[in-house]
PDB file of the backbone (N, CA, C, O) and the ligand in Angstrom, with CONECT records:
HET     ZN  A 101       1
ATOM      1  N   UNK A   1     106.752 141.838  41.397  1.00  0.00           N
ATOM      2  CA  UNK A   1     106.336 142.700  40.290  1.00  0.00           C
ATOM      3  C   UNK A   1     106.152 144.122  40.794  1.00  0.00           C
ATOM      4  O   UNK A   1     105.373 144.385  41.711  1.00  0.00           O
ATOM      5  N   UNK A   2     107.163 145.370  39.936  1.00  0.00           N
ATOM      6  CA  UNK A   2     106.663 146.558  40.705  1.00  0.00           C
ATOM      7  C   UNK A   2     105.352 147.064  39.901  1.00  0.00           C
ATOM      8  O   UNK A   2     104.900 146.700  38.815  1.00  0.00           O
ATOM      9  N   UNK A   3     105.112 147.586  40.397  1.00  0.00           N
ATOM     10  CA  UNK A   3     103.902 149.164  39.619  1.00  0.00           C
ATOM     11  C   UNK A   3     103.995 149.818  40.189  1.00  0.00           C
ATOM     12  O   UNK A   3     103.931 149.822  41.419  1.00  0.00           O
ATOM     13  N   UNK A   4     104.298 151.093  39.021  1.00  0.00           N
ATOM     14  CA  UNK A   4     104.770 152.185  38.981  1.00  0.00           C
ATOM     15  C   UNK A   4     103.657 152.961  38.644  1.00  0.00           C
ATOM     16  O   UNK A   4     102.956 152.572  37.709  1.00  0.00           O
ATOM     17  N   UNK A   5     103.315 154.182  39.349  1.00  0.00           N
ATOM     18  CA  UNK A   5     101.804 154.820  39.849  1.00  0.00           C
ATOM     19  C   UNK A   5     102.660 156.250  39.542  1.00  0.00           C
ATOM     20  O   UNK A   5     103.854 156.475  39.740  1.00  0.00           O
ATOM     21  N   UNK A   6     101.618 157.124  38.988  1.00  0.00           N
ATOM     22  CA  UNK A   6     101.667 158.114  38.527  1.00  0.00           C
ATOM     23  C   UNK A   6     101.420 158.966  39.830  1.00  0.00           C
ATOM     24  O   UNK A   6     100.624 158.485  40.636  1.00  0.00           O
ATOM     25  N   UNK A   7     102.165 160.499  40.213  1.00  0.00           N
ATOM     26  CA  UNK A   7     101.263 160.699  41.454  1.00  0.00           C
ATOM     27  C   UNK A   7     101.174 161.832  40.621  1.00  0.00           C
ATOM     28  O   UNK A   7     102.071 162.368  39.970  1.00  0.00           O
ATOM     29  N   UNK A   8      99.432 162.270  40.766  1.00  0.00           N
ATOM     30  CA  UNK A   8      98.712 163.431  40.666  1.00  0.00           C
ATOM     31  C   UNK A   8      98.951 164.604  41.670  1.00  0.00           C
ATOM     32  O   UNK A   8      98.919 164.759  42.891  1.00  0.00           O
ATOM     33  N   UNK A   9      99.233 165.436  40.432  1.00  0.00           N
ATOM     34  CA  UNK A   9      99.826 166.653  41.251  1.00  0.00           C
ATOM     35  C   UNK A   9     100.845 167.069  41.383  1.00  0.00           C
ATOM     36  O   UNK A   9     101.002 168.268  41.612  1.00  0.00           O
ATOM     37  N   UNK A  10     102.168 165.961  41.251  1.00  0.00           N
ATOM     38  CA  UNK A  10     103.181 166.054  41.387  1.00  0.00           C
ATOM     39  C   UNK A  10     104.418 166.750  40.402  1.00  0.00           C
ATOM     40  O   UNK A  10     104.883 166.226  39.389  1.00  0.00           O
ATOM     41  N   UNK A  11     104.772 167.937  40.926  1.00  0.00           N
ATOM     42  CA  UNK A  11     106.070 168.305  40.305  1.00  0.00           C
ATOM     43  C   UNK A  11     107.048 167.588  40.168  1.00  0.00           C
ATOM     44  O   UNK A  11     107.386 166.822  41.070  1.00  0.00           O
ATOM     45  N   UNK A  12     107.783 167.688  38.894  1.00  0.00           N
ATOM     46  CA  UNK A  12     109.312 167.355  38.653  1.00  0.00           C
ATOM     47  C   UNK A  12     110.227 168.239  39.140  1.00  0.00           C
ATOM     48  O   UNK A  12     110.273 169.360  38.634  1.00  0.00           O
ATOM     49  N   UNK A  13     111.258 167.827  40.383  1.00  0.00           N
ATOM     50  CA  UNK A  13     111.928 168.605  40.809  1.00  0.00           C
ATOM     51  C   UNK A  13     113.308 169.173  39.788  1.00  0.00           C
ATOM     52  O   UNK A  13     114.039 170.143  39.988  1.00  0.00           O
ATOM     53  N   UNK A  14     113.336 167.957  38.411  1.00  0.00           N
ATOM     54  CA  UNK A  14     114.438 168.575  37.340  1.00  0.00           C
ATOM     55  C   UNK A  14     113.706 169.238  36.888  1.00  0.00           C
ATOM     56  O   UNK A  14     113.880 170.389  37.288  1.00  0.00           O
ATOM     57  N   UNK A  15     112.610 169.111  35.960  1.00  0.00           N
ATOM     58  CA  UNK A  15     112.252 169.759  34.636  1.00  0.00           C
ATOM     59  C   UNK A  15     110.783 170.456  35.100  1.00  0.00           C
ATOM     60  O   UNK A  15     110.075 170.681  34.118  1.00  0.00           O
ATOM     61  N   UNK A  16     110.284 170.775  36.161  1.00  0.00           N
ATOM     62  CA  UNK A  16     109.272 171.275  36.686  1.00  0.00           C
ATOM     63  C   UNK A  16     108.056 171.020  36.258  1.00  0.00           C
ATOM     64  O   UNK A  16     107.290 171.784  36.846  1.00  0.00           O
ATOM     65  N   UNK A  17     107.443 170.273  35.468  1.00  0.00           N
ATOM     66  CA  UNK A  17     106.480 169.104  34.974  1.00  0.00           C
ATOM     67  C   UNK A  17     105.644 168.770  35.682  1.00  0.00           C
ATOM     68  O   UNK A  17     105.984 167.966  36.551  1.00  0.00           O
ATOM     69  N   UNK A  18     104.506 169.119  35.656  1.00  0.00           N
ATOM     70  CA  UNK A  18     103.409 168.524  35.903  1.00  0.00           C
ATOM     71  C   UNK A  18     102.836 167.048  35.888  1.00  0.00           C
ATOM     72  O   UNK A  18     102.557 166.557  34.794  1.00  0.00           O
ATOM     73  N   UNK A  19     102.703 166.534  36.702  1.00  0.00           N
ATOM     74  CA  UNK A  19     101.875 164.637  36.360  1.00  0.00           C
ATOM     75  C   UNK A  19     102.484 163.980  35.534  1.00  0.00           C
ATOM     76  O   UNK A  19     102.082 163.362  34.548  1.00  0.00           O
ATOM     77  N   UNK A  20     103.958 164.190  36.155  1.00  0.00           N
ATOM     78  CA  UNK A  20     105.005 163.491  34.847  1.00  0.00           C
ATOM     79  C   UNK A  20     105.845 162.706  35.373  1.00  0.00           C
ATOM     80  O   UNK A  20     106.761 162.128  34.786  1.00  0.00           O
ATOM     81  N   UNK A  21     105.472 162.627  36.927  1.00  0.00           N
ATOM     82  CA  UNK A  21     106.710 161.941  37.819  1.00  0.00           C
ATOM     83  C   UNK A  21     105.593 160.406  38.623  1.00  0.00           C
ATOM     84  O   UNK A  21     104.669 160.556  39.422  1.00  0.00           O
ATOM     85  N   UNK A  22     105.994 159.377  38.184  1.00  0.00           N
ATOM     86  CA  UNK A  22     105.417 158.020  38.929  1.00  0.00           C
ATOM     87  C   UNK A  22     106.611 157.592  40.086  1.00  0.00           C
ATOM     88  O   UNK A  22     107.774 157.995  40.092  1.00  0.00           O
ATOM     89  N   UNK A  23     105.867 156.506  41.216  1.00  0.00           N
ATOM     90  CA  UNK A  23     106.869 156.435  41.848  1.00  0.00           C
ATOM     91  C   UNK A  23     106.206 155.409  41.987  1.00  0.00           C
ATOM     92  O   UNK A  23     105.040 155.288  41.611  1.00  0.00           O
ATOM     93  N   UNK A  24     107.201 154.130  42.821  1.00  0.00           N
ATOM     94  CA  UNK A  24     106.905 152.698  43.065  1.00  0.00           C
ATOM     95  C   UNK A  24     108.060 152.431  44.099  1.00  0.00           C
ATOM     96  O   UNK A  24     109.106 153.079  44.148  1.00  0.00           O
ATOM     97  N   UNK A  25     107.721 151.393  44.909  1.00  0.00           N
ATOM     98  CA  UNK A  25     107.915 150.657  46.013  1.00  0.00           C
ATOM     99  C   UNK A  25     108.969 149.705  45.779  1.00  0.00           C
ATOM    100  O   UNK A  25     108.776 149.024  44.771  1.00  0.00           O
ATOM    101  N   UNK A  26     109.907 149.485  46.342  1.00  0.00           N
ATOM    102  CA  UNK A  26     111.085 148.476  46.233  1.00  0.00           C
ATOM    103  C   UNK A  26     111.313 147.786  47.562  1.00  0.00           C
ATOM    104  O   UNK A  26     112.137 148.188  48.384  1.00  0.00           O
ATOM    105  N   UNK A  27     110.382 146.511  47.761  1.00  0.00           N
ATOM    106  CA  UNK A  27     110.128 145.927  48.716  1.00  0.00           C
ATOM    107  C   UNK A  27     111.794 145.325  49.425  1.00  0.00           C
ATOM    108  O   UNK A  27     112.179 145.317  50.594  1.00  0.00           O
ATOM    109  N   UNK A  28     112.339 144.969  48.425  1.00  0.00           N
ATOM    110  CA  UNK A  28     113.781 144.360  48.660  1.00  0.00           C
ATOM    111  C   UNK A  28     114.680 145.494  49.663  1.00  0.00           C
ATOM    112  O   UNK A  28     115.067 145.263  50.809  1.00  0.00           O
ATOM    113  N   UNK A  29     114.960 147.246  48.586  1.00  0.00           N
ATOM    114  CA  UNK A  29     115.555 147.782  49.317  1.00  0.00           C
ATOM    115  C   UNK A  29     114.751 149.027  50.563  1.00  0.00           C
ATOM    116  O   UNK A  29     115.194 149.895  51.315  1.00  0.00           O
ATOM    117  N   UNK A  30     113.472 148.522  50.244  1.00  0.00           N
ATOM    118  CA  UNK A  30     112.905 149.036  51.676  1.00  0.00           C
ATOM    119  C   UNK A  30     113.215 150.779  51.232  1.00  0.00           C
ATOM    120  O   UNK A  30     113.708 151.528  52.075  1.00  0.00           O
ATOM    121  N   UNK A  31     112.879 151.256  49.902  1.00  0.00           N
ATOM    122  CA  UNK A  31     112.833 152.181  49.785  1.00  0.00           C
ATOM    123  C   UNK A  31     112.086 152.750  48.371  1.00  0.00           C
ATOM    124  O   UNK A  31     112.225 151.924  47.468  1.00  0.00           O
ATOM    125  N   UNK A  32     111.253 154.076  47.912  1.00  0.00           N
ATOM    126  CA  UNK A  32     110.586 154.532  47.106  1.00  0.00           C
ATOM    127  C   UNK A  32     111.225 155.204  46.507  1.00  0.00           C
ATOM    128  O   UNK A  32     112.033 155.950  47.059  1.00  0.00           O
ATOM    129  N   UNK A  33     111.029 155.147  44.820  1.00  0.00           N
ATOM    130  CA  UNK A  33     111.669 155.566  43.792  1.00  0.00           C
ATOM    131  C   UNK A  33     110.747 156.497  43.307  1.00  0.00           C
ATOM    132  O   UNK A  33     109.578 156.226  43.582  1.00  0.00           O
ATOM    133  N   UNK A  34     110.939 157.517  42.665  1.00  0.00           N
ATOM    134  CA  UNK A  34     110.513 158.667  41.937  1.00  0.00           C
ATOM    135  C   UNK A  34     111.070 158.929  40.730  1.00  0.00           C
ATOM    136  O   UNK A  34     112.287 159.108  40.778  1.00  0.00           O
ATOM    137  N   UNK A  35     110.461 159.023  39.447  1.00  0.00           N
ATOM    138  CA  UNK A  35     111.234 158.632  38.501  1.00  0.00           C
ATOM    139  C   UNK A  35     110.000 159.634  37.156  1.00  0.00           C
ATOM    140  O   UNK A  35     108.825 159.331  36.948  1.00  0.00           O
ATOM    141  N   UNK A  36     110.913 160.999  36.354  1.00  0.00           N
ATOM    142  CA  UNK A  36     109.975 161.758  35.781  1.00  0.00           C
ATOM    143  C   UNK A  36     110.105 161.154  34.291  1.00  0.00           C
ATOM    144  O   UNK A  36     111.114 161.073  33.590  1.00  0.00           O
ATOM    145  N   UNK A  37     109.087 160.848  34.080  1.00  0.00           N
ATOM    146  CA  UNK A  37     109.147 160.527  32.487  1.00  0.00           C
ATOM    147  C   UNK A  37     109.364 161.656  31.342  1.00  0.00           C
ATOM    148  O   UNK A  37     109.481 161.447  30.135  1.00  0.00           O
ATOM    149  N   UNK A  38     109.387 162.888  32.005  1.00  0.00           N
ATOM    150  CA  UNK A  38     109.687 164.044  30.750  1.00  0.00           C
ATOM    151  C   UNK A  38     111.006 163.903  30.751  1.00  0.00           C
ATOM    152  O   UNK A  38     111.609 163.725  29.693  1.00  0.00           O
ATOM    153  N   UNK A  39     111.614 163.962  31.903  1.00  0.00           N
ATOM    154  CA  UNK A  39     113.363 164.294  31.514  1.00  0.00           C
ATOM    155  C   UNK A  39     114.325 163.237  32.423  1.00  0.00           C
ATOM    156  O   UNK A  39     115.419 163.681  32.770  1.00  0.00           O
ATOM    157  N   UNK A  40     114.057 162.209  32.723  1.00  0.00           N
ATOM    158  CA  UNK A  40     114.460 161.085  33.427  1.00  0.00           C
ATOM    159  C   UNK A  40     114.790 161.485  34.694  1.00  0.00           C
ATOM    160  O   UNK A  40     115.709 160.760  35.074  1.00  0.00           O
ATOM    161  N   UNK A  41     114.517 162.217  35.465  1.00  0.00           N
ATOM    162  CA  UNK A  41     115.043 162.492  36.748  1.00  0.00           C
ATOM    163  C   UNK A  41     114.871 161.477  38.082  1.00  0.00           C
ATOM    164  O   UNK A  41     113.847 161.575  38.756  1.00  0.00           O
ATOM    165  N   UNK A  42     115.635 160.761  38.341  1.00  0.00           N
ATOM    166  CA  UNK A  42     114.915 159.734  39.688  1.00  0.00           C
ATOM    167  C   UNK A  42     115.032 160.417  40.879  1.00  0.00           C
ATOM    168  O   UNK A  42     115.442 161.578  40.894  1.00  0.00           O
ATOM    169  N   UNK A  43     114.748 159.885  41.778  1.00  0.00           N
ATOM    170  CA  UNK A  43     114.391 159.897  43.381  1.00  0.00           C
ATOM    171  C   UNK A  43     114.902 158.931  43.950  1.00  0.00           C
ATOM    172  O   UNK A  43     115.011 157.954  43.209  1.00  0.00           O
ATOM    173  N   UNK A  44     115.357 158.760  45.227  1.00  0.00           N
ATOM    174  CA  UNK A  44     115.491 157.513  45.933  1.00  0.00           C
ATOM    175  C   UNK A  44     115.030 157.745  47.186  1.00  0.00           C
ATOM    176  O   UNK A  44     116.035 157.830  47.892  1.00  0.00           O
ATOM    177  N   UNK A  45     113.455 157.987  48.258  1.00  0.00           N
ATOM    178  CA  UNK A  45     113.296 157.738  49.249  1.00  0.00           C
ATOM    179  C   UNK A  45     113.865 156.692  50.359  1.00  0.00           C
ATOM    180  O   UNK A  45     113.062 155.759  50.378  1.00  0.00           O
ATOM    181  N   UNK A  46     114.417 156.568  50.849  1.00  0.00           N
ATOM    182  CA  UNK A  46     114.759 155.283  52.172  1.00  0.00           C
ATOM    183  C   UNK A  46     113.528 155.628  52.935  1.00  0.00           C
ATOM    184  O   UNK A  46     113.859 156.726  53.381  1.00  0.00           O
ATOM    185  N   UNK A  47     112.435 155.427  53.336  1.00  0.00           N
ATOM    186  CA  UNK A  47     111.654 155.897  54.065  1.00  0.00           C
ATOM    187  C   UNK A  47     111.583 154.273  55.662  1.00  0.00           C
ATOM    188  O   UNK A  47     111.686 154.490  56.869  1.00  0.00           O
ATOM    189  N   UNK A  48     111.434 153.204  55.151  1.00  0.00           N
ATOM    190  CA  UNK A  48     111.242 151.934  55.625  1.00  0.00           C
ATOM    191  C   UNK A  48     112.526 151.797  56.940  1.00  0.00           C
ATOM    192  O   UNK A  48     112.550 151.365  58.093  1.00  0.00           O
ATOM    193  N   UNK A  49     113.295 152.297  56.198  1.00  0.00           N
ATOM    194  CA  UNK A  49     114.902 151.823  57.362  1.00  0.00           C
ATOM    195  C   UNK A  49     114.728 152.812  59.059  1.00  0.00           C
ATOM    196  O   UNK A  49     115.086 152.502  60.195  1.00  0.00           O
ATOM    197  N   UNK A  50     114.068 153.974  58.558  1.00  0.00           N
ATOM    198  CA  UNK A  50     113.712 154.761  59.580  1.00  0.00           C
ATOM    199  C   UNK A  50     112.759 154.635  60.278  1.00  0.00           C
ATOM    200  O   UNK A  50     112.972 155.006  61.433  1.00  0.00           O
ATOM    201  N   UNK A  51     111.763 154.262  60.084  1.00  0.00           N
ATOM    202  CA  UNK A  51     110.915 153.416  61.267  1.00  0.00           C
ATOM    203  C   UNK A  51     111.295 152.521  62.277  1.00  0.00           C
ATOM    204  O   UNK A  51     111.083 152.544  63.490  1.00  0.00           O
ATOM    205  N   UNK A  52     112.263 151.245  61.123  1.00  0.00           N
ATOM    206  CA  UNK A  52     112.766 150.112  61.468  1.00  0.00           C
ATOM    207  C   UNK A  52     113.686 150.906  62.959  1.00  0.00           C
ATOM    208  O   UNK A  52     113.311 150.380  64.008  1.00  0.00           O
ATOM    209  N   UNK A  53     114.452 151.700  63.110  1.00  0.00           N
ATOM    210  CA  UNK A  53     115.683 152.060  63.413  1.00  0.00           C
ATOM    211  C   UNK A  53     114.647 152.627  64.744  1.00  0.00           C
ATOM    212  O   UNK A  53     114.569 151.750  65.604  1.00  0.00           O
ATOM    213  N   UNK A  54     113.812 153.939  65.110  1.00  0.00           N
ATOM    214  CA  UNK A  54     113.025 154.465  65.761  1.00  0.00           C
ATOM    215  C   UNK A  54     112.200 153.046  66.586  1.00  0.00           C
ATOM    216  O   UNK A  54     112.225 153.278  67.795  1.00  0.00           O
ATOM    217  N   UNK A  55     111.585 151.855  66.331  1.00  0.00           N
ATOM    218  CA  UNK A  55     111.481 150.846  67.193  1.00  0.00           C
ATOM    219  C   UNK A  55     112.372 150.530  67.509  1.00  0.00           C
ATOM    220  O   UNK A  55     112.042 150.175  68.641  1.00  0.00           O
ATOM    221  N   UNK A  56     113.336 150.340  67.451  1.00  0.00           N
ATOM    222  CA  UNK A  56     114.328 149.730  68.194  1.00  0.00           C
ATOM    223  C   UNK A  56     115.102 150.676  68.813  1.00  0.00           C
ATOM    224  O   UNK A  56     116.246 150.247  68.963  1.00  0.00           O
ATOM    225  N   UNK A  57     114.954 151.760  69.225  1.00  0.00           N
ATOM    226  CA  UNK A  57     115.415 152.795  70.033  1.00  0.00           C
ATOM    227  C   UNK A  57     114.212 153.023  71.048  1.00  0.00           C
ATOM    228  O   UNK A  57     114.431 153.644  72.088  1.00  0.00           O
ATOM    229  N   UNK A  58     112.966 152.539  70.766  1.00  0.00           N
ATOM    230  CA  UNK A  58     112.021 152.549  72.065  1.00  0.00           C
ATOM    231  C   UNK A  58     111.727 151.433  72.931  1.00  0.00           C
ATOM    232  O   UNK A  58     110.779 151.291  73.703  1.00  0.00           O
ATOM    233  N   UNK A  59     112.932 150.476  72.615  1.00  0.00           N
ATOM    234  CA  UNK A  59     112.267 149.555  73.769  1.00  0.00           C
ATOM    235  C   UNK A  59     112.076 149.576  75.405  1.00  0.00           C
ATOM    236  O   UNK A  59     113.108 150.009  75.917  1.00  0.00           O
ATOM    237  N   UNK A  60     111.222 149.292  76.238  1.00  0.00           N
ATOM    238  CA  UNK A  60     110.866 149.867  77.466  1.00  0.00           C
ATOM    239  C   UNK A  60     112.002 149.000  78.116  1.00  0.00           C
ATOM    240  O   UNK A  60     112.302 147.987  77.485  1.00  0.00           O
ATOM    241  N   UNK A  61     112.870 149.317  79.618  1.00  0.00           N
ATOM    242  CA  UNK A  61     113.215 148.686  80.049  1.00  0.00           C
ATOM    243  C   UNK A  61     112.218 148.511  81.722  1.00  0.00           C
ATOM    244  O   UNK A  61     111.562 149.307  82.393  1.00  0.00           O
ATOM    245  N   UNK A  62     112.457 147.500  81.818  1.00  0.00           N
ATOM    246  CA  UNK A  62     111.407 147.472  83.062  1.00  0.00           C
ATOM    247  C   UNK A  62     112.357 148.000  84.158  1.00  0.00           C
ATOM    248  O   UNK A  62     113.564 147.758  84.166  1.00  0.00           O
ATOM    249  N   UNK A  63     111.690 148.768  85.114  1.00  0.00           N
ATOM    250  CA  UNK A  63     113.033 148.706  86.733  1.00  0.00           C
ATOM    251  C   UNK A  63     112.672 147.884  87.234  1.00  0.00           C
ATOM    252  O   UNK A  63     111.506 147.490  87.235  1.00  0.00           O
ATOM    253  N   UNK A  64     113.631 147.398  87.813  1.00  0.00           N
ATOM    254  CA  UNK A  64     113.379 146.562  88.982  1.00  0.00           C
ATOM    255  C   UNK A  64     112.901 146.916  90.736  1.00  0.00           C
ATOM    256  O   UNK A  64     113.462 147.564  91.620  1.00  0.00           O
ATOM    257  N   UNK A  65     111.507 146.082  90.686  1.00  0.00           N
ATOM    258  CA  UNK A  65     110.708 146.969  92.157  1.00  0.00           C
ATOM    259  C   UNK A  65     111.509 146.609  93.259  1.00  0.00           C
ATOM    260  O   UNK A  65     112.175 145.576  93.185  1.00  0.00           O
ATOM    261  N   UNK A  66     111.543 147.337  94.312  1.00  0.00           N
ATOM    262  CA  UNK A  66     112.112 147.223  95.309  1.00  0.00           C
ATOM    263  C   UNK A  66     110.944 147.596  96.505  1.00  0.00           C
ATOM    264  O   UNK A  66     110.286 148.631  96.618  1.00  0.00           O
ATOM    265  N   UNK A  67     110.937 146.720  97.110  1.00  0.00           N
ATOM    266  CA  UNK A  67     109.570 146.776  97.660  1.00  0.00           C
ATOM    267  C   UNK A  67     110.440 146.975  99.395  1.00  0.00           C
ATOM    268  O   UNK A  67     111.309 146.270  99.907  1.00  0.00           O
ATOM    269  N   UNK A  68     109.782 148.164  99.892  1.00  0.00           N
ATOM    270  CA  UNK A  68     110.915 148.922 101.385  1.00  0.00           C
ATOM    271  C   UNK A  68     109.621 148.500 102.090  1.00  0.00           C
ATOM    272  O   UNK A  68     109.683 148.757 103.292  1.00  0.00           O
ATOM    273  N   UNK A  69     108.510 147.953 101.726  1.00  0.00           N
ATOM    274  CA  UNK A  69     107.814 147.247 103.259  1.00  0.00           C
ATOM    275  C   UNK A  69     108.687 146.090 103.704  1.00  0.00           C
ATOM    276  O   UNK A  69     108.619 145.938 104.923  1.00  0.00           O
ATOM    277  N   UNK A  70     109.351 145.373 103.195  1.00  0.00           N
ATOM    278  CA  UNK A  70     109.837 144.147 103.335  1.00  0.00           C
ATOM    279  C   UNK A  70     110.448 144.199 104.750  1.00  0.00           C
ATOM    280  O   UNK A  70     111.417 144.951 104.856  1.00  0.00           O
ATOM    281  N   UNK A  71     109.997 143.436 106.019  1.00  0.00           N
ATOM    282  CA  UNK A  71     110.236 143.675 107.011  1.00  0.00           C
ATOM    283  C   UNK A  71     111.806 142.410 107.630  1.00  0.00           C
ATOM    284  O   UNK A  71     111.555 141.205 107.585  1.00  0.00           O
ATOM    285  N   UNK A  72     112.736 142.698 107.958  1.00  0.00           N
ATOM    286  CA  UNK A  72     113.726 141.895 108.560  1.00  0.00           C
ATOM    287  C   UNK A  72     113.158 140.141 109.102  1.00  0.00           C
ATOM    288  O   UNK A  72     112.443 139.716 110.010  1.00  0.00           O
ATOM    289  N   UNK A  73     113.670 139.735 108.360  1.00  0.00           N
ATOM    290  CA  UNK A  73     113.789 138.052 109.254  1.00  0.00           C
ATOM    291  C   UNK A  73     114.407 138.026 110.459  1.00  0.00           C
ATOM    292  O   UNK A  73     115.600 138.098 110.753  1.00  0.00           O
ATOM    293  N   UNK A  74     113.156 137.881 111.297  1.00  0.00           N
ATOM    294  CA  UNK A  74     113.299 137.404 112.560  1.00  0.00           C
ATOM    295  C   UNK A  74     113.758 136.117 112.935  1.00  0.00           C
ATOM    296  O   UNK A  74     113.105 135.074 112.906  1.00  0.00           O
ATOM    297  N   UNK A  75     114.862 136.265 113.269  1.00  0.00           N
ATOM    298  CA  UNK A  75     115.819 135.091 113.998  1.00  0.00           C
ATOM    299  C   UNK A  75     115.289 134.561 115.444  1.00  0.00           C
ATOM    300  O   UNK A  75     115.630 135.157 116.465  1.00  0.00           O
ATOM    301  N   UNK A  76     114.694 133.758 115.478  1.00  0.00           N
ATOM    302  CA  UNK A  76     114.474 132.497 116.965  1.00  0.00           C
ATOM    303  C   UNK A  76     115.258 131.940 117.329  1.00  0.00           C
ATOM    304  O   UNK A  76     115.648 130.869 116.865  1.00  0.00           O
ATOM    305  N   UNK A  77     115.709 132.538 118.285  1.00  0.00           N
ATOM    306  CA  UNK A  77     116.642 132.460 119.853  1.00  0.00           C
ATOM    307  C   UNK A  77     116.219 130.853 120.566  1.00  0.00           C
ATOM    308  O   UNK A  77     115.494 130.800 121.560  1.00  0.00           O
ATOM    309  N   UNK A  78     116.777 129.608 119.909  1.00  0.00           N
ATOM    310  CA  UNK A  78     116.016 128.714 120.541  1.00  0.00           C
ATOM    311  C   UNK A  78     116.318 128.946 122.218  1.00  0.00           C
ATOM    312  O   UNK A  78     115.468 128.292 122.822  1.00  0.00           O
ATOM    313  N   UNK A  79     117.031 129.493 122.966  1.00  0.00           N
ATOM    314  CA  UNK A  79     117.317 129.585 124.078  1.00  0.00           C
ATOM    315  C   UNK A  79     115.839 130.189 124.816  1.00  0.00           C
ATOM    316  O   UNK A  79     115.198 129.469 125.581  1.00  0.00           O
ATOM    317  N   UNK A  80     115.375 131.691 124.452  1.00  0.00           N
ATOM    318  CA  UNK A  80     114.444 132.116 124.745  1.00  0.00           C
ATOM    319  C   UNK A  80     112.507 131.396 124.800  1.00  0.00           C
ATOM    320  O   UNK A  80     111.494 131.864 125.319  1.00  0.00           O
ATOM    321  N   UNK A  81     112.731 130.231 124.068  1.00  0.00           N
ATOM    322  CA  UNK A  81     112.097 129.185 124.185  1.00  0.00           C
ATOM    323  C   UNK A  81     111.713 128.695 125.373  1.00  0.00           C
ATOM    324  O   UNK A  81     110.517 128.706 125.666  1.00  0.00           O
ATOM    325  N   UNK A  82     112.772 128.136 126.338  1.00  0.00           N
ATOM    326  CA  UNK A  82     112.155 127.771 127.410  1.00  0.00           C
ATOM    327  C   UNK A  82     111.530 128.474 128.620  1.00  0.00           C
ATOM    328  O   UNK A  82     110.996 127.812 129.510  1.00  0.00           O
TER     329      UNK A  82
HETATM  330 ZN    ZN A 101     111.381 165.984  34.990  1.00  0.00          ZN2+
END
């Protein structure tokens, strides 16, 4: 179910109107409608897809440590044994 909310304050960018433009949420296309009741003018925000898009351009990659104390394996000379 949408509802459609009046926003206070808001100009009509067709008909320049005062508190004449409501806008509502379209969960499906993940975007906000603006819509003036004096002279039918809509809006179509995408606002949702751009977030979506910005996480998934920050994912961390880890490096891989390389740890330079790591000292050589010492090989035993069984000869030097006796
Ligand atoms: Zn208008």
């Amino acid at each position: 179910m949408t509802i459609k909310r009046f926003i206070a304050g808001a100009v009509c960018q067709a008909c320049g109107q005062q508190d004449k433009v409501r806008a509502w949420d379209d969960p499906n296309a993940q975007a906000m409608y603006r819509e003036c009741v004096a002279c039918g003018y809509t809006d179509v925000l995408a606002h949702a897809s751009e977030h979506t898009s910005e996480l998934l351009t920050r994912v961390n990659y880890t490096d891989p440590v390389f740890d330079e104390d790591v000292s050589p394996v010492r090989i035993l000379d069984p000869r030097s044994m006796h």
